[in-house]
C-alpha positions in Angstrom: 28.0 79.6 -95.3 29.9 77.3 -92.7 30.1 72.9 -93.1 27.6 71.2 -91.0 29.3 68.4 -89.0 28.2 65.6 -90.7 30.3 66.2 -94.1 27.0 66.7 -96.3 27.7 63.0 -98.3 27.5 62.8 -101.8 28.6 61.1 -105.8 29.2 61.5 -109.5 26.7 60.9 -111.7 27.5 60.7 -115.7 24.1 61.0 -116.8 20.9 62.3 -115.4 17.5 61.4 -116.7 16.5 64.5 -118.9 13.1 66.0 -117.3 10.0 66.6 -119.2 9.5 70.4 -118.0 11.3 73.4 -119.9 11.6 76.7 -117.2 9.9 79.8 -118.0 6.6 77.6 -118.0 4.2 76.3 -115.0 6.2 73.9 -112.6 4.6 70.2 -113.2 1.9 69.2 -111.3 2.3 67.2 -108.4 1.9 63.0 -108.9 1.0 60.6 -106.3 3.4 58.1 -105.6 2.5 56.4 -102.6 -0.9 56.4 -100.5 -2.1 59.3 -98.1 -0.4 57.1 -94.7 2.7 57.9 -96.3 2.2 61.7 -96.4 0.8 61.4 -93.0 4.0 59.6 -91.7 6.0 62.3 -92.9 4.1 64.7 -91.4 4.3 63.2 -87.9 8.2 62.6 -88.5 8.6 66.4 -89.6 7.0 67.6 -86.5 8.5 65.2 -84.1 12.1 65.9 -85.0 11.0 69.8 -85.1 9.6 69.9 -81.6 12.8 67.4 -80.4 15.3 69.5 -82.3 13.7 73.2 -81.4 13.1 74.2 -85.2 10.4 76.7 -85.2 10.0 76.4 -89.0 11.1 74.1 -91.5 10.0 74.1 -95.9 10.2 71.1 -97.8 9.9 69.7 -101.2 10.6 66.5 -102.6 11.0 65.9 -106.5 11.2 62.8 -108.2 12.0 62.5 -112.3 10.6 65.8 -112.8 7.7 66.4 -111.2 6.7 67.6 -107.8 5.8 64.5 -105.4 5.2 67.2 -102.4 5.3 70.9 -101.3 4.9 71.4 -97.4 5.3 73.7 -95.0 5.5 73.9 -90.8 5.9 75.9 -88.5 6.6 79.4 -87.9 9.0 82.1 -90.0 9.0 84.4 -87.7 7.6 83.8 -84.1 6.8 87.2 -83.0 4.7 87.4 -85.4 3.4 84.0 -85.8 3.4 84.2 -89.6 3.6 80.9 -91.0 6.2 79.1 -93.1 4.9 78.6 -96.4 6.8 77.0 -99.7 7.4 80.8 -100.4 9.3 82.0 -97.0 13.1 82.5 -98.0 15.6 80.8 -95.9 19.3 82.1 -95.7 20.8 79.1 -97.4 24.4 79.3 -96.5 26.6 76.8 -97.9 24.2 76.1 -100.5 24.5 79.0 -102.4 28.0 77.4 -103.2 26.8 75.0 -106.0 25.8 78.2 -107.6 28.8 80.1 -107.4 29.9 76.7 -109.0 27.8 76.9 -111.9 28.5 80.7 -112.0 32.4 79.9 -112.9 30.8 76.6 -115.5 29.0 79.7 -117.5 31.7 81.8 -117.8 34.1 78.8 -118.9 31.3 77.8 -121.5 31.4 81.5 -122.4 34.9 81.1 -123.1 36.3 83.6 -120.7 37.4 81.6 -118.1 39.8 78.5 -118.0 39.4 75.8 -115.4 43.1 75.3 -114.9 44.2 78.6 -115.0 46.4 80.0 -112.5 44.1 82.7 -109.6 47.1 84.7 -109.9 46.2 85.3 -113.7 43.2 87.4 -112.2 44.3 89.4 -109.4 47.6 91.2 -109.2 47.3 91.6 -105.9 47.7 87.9 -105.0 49.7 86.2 -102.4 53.2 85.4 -104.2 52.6 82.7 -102.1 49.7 81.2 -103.9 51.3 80.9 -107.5 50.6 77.3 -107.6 46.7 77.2 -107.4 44.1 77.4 -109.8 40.1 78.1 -110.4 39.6 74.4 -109.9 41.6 74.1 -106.8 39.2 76.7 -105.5 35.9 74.6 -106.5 37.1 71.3 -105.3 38.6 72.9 -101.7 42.3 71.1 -102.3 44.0 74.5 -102.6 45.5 74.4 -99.6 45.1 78.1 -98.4 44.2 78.7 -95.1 40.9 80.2 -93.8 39.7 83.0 -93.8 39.3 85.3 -90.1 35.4 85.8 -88.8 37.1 88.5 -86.5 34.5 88.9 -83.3 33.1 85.5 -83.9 31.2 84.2 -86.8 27.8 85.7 -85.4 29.5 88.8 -84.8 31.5 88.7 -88.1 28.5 88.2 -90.5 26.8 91.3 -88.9 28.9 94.0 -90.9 29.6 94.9 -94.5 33.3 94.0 -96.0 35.3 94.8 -99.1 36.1 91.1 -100.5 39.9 91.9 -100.7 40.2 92.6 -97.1 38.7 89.2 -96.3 40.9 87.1 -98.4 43.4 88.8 -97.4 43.0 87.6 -93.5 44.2 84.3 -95.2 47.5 85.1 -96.8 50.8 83.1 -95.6 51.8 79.9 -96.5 49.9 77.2 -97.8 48.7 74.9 -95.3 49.6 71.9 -98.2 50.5 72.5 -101.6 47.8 72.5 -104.2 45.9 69.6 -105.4 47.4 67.7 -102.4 44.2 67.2 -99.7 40.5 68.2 -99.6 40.3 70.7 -96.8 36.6 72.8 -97.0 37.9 76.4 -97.2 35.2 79.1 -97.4 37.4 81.9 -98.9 38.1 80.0 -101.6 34.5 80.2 -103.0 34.6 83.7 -101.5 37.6 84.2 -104.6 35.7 82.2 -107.1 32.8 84.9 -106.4 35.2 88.2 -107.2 36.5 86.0 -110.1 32.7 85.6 -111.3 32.8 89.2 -111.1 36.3 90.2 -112.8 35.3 87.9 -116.0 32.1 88.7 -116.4 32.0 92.8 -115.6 28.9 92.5 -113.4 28.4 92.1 -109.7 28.0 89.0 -108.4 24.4 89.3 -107.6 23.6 91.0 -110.9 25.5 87.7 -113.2 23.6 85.4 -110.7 20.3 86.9 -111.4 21.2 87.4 -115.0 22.0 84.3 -116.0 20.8 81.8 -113.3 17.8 83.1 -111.3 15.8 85.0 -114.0 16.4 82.4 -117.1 14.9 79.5 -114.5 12.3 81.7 -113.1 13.9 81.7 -108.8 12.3 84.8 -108.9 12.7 85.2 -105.1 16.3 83.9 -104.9 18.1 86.9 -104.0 21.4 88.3 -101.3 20.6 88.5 -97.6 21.0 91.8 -97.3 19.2 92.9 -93.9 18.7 96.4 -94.9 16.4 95.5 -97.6 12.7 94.8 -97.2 12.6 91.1 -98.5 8.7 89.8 -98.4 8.3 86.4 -97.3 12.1 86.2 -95.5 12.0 83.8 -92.6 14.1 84.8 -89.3 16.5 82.9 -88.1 16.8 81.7 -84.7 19.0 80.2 -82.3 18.1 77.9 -79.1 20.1 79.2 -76.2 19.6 78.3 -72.0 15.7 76.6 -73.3 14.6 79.6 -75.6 14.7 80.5 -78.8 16.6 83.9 -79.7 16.9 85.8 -82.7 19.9 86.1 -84.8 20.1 88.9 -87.7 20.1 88.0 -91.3 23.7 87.9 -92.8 25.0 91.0 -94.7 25.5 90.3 -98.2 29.3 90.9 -98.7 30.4 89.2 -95.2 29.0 85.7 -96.8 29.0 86.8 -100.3 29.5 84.3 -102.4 30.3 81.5 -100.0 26.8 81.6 -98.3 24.8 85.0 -99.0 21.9 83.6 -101.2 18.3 83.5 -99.8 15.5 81.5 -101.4 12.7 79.4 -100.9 11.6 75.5 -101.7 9.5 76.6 -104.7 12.7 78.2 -106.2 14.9 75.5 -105.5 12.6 73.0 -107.1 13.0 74.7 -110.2 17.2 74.8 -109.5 16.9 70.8 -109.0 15.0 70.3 -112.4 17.2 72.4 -114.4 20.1 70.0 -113.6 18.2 67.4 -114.9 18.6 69.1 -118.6 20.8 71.0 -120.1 18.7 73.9 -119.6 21.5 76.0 -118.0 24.7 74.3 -118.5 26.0 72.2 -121.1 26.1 68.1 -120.3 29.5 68.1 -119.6 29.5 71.0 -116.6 27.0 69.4 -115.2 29.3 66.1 -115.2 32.5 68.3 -114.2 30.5 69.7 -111.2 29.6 66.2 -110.1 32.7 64.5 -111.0 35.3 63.8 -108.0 38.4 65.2 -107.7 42.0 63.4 -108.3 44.5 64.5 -105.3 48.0 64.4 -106.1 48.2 60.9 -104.7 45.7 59.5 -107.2 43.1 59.5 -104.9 39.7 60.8 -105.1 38.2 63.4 -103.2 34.4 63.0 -102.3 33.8 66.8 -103.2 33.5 68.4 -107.2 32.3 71.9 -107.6 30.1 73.4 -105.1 28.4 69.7 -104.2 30.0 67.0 -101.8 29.9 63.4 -103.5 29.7 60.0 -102.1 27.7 56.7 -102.8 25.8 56.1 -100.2 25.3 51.7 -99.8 25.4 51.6 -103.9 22.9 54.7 -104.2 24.7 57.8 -106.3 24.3 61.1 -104.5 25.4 64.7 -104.8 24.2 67.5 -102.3 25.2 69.9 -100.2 24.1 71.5 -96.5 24.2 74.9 -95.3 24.9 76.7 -91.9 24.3 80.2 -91.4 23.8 82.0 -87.9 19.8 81.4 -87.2 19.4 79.1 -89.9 20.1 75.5 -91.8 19.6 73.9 -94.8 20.1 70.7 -96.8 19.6 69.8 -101.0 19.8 65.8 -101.5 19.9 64.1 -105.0 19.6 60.6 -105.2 20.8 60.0 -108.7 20.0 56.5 -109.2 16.7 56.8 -107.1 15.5 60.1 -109.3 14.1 62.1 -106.1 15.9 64.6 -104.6 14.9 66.6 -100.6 14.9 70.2 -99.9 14.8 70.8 -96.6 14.9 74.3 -95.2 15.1 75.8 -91.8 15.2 78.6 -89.5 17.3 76.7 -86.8 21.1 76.9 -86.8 21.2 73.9 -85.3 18.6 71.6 -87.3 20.0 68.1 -88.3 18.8 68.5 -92.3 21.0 65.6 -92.9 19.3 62.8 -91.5 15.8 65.2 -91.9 16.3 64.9 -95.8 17.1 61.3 -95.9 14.8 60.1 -93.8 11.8 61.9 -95.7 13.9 60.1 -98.9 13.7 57.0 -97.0 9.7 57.1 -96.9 9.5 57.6 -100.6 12.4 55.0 -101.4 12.2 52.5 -97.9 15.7 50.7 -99.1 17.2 54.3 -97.9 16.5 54.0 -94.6 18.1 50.8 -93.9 20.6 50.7 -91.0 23.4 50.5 -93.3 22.8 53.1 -94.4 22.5 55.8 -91.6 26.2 54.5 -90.7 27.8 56.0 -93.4 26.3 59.4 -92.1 
């Protein structure tokens, strides 16, 4: 739900190569695309940063044009029970789950009952007066200036209990920090808006359009909420490392992230995410560009953020991704656009760097991405 530190770097891309699978059938089979010693150096990476970093369990899966290049798991999901993490454990994703919200909002515009531009005010007559000026895609590309939200109690505390969404956004009326359009400033209540407008155009919950229309047409048949009342199999838990131990933290409720970091889901499901946005499988060529295509401020600038993905060449390589923070657990999707492979890297540690993880696993498939240019933009 919450912004790593290291803003989570990423760029446009105006085509993507198309990939040779079609969902609803068998993922491809994994290719070989470098000898064993490089599988082997990955390994010993993986484990070092997990033992220097305290992660008790990390997924990951790299993809590259198409096809699976590796599935692997370490670790534990949950320690007490030393049940191992497996390419089918669910990790709270957090932040993550934005880029779905974001495609949530493309569907309905395809569907013709939603407008990009169109005022929030339109939606809810219960708006700030205050907010007249910003629209859905002020909300996707975090330049509408609102303030954030309150995590009353803390964010650990906050994400422990169940909210009505209206009460939330609510904590952020006033006036707007800047006016709309003006400056990228990462606002989670934004996308926690987008998600009650998902809902208000389409007359489902958010979970149920999500499943509808996302998870179950590309088979993320695990991809679900975070509710921790439900009995989720497979569902990693999330730890923190406090005074030289690892503690537990609770699973998030499903209305206090909602639709700004709620979703839980596993490597093998978001392998199937990342190749359905290399076709038009789900959304229409030109969402898929709009998603990934940069934002003009009100100066003429461009922002380094479209909808739901952060965007940024990185030393002439195009990249879009996106990290994820949630109490007990982070998380980190990489596409390298021009390179065709793309890192998943998932965690049960709040405080696991999956930035430099993810690239540095991209750097032993593609060595020019690990050059020391490079890891300064970061």
């Amino acid at each position: 739900m919450r912004i790593t530190p290291l803003l989570t770097s990423l760029v446009l891309t105006l085509a993507l190569p198309e990939s040779p699978s079609a969902f609803g059938q068998e993922l491809p089979s994994r290719i070989p695309i470098r000898m064993l010693s490089a599988q082997d150096e990955i390994d010993d990476y993986v484990r070092r940063e997990m033992d220097s970093q305290h992660i008790p369990g990390l997924a990951l899966a790299v993809v590259r044009a198409g096809k699976i290049v590796q599935t692997k798991s370490y670790g534990r999901a949950n320690l007490e029970l030393e049940a191992p993490v497996t390419a089918s454990t669910l990790f709270g994703l957090g932040s993550i789950s934005k880029q779905f919200t974001a495609a949530a909002i493309m569907l309905l515009v395809e569907d013709q009952k939603l407008r990009i531009d169109d005022p929030i005010s339109k939606y809810f007559s219960w708006m700030s007066n205050q907010w007249g000026g910003v629209t859905i895609r002020h909300l996707l590309t975090h330049t509408s200036g609102i303030r954030e939200e309150e995590w009353k109690g803390g964010l650990v505390e906050f994400d422990r209990f169940e909210y009505e969404q209206e009460d939330v956004v609510r904590t952020a009326f006033g006036p707007l920090l800047s006016p709309p359009g003006a400056r990228f400033e990462y606002r989670n209540v934004g996308y926690r808006l987008l998600g009650m407008l998902i809902e208000k155009a389409s007359g489902q919950a958010y979970w149920d359009f999500l499943a509808q229309r996302i998870f179950r047409p590309l088979g993320m048949n695990s991809t679900r909420n975070s509710d921790p009342k439900t009995v989720i199999p497979s569902r990693a838990r999330g730890y923190a490392w406090s005074e030289g131990r690892w503690v537990n933290r609770e699973p998030v409720t499903a209305s206090s992230a909602f639709s700004e970091g709620a979703l839980v889901s596993s490597t093998l499901d978001m392998v199937k995410w990342d190749i359905a946005l290399n076709s038009e499988t789900l959304l229409r060529r030109e969402s898929l560009e709009a998603m990934w295509a940069p934002f003009q401020l009100n100066d003429g600038t461009l922002s380094k953020y479209g909808f739901g993905w952060f965007l940024r060449p990185i030393d002439g390589h195009r990249t879009v991704g996106h990290g994820g923070g949630l109490p007990g657990f982070s998380t980190f999707i990489w596409r390298f656009i021009d390179d065709q492979i793309t890192v998943i890297v998932l965690t049960n540690s709040e405080t696991a760097d999956t930035i430099q993880i993810a690239l540095h696993v991209a750097g032993l498939h593609v060595p020019t991405l690990l050059s020391p240019s490079i890891k300064k933009q970061l």
